[in-house]
C-alpha positions in Angstrom: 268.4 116.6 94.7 268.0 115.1 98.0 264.0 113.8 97.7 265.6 112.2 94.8 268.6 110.8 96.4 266.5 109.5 99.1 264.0 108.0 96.6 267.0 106.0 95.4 268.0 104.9 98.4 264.6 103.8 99.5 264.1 106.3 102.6 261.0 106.6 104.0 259.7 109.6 106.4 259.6 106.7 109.2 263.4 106.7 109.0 264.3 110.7 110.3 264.0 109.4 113.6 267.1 107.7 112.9 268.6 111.0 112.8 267.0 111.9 116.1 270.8 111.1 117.8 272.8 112.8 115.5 270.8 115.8 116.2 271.2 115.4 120.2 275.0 114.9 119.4 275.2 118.1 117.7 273.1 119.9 120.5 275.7 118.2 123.3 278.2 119.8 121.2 276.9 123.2 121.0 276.7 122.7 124.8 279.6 121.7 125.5 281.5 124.8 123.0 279.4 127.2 124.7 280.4 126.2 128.3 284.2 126.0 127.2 283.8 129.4 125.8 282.9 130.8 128.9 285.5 129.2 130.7 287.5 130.3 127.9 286.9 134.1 129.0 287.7 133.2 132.6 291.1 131.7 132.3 292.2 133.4 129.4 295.5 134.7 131.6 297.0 130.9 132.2 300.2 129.5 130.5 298.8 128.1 126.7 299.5 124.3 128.0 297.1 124.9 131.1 294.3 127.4 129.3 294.1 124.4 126.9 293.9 121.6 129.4 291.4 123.9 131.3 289.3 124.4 128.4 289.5 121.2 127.1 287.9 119.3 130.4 285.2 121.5 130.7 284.6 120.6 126.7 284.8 117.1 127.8 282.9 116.5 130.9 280.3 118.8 129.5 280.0 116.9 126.4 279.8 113.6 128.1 277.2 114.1 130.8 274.8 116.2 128.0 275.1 112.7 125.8 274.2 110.9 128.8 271.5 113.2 130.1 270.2 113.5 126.4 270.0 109.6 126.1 272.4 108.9 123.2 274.3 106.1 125.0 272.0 103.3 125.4 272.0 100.8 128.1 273.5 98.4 126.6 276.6 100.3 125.5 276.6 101.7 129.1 277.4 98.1 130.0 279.5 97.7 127.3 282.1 100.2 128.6 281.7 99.5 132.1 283.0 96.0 130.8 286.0 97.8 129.1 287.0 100.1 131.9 287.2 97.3 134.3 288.8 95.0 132.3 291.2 97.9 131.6 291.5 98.2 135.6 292.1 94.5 136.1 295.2 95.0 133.2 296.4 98.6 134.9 296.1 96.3 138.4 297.9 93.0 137.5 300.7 94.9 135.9 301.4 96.8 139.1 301.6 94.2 140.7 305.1 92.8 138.3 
């Protein structure tokens, strides 16, 4: 079913490195659960609101330096969002200022 389905769609072996970033996605993510689990087991005492919040950054920051160390962001859309997240800062700026 899928040889066929890819004959129909006109994939070629060439194009599985295409997939090469979903793959380091998924392995970020594994990552990432894996060190929230763990912190998971550490604060599993806290208040719900603050075991989540806990959990949740470690899922976060783990997740987002593995994509970077892993090479999923490109340089260009590294400059992309540094555009966007100071043009966000000149907006969060200028309307302090009112």
């Amino acid at each position: 079913m899928t040889y066929r389905s890819g004959r129909i769609l006109g994939v070629e072996p060439n194009d599985i490195r295409l997939l090469l970033d979903v793959g380091k996605l998924a392995l970020a993510a594994l990552v990432a659960a894996i060190a929230a689990a763990i912190t998971r087991s550490v604060v599993h005492e806290l208040h719900p609101f603050f075991f989540l919040t806990v959990t949740g950054v470690v899922f976060l920051l783990t997740y987002v330096s593995a994509i970077l160390l892993l090479g999923v962001v490109t340089n260009e859309e590294r400059e992309l969002l540094r555009v966007k997240l100071s043009r966000l800062h000149f907006l969060e700026t200028r309307s302090g200022n009112n």
